[in-house]
C-alpha positions in Angstrom: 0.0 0.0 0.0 1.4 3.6 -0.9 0.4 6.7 -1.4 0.2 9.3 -4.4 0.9 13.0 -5.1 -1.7 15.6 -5.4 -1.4 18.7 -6.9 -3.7 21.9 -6.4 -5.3 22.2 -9.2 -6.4 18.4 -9.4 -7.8 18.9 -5.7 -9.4 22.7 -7.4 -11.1 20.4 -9.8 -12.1 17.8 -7.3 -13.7 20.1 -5.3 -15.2 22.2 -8.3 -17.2 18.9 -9.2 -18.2 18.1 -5.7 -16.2 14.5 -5.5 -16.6 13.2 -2.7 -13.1 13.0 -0.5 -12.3 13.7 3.1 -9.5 15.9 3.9 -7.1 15.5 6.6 -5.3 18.4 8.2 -2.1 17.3 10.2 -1.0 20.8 11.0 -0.9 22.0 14.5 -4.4 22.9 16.6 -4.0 26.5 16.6 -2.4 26.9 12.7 -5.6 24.5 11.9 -7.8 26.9 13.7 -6.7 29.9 12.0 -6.8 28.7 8.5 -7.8 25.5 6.7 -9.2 24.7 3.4 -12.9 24.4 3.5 -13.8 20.7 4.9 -10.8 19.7 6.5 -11.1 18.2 9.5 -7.9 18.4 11.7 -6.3 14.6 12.2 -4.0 13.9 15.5 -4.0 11.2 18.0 -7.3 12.4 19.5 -9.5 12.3 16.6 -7.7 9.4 14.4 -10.4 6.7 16.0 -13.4 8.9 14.7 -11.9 9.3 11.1 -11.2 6.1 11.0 -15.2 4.8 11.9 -16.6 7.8 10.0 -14.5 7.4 6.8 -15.2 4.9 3.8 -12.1 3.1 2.9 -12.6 3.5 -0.3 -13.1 7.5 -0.2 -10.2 9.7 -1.5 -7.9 10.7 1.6 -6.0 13.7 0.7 -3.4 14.9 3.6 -2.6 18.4 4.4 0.5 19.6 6.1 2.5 23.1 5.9 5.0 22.2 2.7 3.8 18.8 1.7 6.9 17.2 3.6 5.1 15.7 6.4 1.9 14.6 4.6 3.4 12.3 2.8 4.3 10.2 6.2 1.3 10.5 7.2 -0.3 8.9 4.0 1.8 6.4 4.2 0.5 5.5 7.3 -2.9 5.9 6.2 -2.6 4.1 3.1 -0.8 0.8 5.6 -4.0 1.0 7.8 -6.5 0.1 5.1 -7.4 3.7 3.0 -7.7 2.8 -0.7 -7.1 6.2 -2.3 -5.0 8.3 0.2 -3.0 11.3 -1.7 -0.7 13.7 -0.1 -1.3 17.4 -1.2 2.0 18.9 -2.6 2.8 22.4 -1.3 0.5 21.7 1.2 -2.0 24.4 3.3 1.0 26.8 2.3 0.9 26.9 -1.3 -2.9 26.2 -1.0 -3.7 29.9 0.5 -0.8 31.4 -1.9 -2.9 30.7 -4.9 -6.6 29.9 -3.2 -6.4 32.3 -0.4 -9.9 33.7 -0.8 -10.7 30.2 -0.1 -9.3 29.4 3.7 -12.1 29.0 6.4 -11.1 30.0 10.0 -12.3 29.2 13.4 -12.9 25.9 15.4 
């Protein structure tokens, strides 16, 4: 099991056409809080057991980190524990609110 790359403007399309995907946030709580793309839900050691009961294996993961360094650990990982279609974002939340940055949602 591995993982694949994911640009932006795939994940633009994706969400364009209203695919149906979950995204995973591994950033810190607080950078989380005060920007995310729209539908993220953040991912640590707290809420992993949730995402993993609420979230068809067979769903698109795409991970989200600061640079797209760290994501692709975690989708590693993610891809190991059963997760079909798991995709690190490259560029991560950084480049995201470079080029989408009318498109970050804020608070908890």
């Amino acid at each position: 099991m591995s993982f694949e790359h994911l640009d932006l403007a795939t994940l633009s399309d994706w969400r364009e056409r209203d695919q149906p995907l979950a995204l995973l946030d591994i950033r810190d709580p607080l950078s989380f809080t005060q920007g995310r793309i729209p539908g993220s839900r953040h991912l640590d050691n707290a809420s992993a057991g949730a995402i993993f009961e609420d979230t068809p294996r067979d769903r698109p993961l795409v991970v989200v980190c600061y640079h797209g360094h760290s994501s692709q650990q975690a989708a590693a990982w993610l891809a190991g524990q059963g997760f079909e279609n798991v995709y690190s974002l490259d560029g991560g939340f950084t480049q995201y609110q470079l080029t989408h940055g009318d498109d970050v949602e804020s608070g908890s």
